[in-house]
C-alpha positions in Angstrom: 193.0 105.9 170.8 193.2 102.3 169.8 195.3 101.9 173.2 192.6 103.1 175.0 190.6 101.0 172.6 192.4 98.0 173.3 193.1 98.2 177.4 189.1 98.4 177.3 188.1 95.7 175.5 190.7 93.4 177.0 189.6 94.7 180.7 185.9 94.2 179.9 186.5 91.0 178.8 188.2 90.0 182.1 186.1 91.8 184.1 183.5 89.3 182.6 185.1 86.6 183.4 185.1 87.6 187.2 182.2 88.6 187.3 181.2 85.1 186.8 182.7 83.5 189.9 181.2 86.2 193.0 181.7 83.5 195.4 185.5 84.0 194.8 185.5 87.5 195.1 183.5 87.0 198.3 186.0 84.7 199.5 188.5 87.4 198.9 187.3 89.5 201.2 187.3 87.2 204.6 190.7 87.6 205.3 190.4 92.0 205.3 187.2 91.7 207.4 188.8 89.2 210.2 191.4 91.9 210.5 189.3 94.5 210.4 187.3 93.1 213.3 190.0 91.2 215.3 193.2 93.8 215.1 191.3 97.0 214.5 190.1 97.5 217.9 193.9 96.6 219.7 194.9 100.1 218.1 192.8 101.6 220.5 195.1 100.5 223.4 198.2 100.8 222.1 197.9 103.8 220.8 196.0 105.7 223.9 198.9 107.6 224.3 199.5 109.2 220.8 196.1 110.4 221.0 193.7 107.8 219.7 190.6 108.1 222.1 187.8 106.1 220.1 187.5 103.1 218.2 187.0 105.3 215.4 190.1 107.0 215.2 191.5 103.4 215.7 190.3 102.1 212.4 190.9 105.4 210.7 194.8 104.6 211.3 194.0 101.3 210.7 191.9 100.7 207.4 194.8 102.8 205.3 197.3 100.4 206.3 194.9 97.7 205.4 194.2 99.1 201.9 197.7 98.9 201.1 198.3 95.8 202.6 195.3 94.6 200.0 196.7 96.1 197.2 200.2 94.9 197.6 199.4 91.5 198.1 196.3 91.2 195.7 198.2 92.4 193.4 201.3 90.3 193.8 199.5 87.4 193.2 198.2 88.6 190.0 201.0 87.3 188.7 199.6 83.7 188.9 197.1 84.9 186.5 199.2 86.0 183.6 201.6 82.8 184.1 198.2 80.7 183.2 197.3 82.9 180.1 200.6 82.2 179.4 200.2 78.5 179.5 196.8 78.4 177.8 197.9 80.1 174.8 196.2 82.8 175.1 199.9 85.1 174.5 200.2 83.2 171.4 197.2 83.6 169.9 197.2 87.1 170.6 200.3 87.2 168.5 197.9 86.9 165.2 195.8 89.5 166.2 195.7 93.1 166.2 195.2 93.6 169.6 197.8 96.1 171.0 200.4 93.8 173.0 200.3 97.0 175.7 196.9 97.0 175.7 196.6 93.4 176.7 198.3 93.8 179.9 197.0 97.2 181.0 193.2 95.2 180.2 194.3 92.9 182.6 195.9 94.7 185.6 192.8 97.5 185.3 190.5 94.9 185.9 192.3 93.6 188.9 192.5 97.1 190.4 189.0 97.3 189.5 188.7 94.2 191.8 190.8 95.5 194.8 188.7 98.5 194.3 185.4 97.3 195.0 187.2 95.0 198.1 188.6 98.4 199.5 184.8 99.9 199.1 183.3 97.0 201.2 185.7 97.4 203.7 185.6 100.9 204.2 181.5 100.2 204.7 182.1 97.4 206.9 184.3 99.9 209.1 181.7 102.1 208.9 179.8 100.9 212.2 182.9 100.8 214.5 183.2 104.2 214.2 185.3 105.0 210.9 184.2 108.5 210.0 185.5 110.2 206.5 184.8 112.9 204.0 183.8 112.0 200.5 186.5 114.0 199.1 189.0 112.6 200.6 187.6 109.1 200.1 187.7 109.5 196.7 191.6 110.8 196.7 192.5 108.2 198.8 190.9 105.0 196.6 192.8 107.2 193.4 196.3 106.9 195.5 195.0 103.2 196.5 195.0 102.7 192.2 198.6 103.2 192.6 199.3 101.3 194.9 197.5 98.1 193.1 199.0 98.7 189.6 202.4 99.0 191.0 202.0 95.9 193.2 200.6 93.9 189.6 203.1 94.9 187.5 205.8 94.5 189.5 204.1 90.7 189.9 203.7 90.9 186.1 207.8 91.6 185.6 208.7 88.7 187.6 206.5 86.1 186.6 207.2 86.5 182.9 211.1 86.3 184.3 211.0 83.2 186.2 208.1 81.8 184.4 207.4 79.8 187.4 204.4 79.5 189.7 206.3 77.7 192.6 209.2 80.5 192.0 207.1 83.6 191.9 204.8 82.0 195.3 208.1 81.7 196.9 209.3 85.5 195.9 205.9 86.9 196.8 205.8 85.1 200.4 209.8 86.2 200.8 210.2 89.9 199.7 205.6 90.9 200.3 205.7 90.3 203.8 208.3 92.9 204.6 207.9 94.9 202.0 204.0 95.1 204.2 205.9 95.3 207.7 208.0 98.2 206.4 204.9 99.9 205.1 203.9 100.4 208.0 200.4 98.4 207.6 199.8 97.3 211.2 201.1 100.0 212.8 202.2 103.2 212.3 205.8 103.2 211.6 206.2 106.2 213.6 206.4 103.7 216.6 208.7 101.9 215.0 212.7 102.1 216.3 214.2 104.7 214.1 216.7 102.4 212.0 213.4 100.6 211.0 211.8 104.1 210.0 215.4 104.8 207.7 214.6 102.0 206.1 211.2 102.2 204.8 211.9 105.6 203.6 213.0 103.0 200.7 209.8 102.1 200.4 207.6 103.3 198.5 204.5 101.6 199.9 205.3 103.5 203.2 204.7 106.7 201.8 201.8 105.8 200.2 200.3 104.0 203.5 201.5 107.6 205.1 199.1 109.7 202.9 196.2 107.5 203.3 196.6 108.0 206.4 196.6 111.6 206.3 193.9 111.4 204.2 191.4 109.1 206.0 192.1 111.1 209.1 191.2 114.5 207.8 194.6 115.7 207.1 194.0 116.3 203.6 196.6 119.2 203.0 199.6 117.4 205.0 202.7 116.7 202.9 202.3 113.3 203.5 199.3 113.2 200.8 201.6 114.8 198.1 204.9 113.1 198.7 202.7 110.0 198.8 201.6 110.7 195.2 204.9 111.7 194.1 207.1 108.6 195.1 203.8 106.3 193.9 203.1 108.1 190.5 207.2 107.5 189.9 207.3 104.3 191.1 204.2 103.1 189.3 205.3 104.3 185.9 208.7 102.7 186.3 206.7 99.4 187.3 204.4 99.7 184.4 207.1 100.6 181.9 209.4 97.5 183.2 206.2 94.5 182.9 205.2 96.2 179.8 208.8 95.5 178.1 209.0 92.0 179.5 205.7 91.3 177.8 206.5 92.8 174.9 209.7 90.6 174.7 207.6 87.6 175.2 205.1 88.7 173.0 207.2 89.8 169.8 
């Protein structure tokens, strides 16, 4: 209970803080909608042949990949985020309080995936004219597997920045290892178009599978395997992320 106790007060407390800047979560959110507009549609065309006939079906191929894509790289950079608290003291003065040193970092990457959220809810109703049609149910599963996605991304970001302790070294690994890390999820395009070396590969990925049952999921194919084995690899992936940030922090925090 005082985990719970603790992750809440420390995520309301950010969320706060947010909250007070909306023109930078607005900003946020440029980038998703240009590509929602601008590449969206090309899906159309290039995928006429494997069956996508409307400009909905387009973007419900399209907006999964862009969720993860979000999530991977928003939460990346939330790294930058815990480096400043870092710097600011605010590690060491939670040292002298009886705030639980697990709790202060699950606070923190909630309210980012809190963030993401809410930018993965205004695109899906931005996408909503063009033609993207999808059950609530499904909706629902899909933003719970998107959760994974963001917290795995954040405390992986978490792990290295407390390692390198560096902004201009943790901007340089984001930029190096996110961008293929996004190309082998498949976030563009499907990877089923993808030469089949490339499709070997991302089976390493766990981000692939998890693009895969969004997918599935925003196009109606709720009871593929993709949905489950999507869970699966992100539910173990995400506790080993969570597990290896929380131990780094605790280290710096003890």
């Amino acid at each position: 209970m005082k985990l719970l106790r603790d992750t809440w007060l420390i995520f309301r407390y950010e969320a706060v803080v947010m909250a007070r800047n909306p023109g930078l979560i607005a900003l946020t959110l440029a980038q998703p909608i240009t590509y929602l507009v601008l590449f969206a549609p090309f899906l159309k065309i290039a995928m006429a042949g494997r069956g996508v006939a409307t400009y909905g079906d387009a973007y419900a191929i399209y907006v999964p990949g862009l969720f993860v894509s979000m999530g991977l790289f928003g939460g990346l950079f939330a790294g930058y985020g815990l480096l400043n608290a870092v710097r600011q003291g605010v590690v060491d003065r939670c040292r002298v309080t009886p705030v639980s040193r697990t709790g202060l970092l699950l606070g923190r990457a909630l309210m980012h995936v809190a963030l993401l959220e809410f930018q993965a809810t205004m695109i899906t109703i931005a996408a909503l004219p063009f033609g993207l049609r999808v059950g609530l149910g499904e909706l629902l599963v899909a933003y719970a597997l998107l959760s994974l996605v963001i917290l795995l991304s954040i405390s992986i970001s978490y792990g290295i920045a407390l390692v390198v302790r560096n902004e201009n070294s943790l901007g340089i690994l984001i930029n190096t290892v996110g961008q293929p890390v996004s190309l082998l999820a498949g976030v563009l395009i499907p990877l089923s178009l993808a030469p089949l070396w490339v499709q070997n590969v991302a089976l390493w990925n766990p981000f692939a599978w998890a693009t895969e049952g969004l997918r599935a999921l925003l196009t109606g194919h709720f009871a593929t395997s993709a949905v489950w084995q999507g869970w699966l690899v992100m539910v173990v992936a995400c506790a080993l992320a969570v597990w290896w940030s929380i131990r780094q922090f605790n280290r710096e925090v003890s």
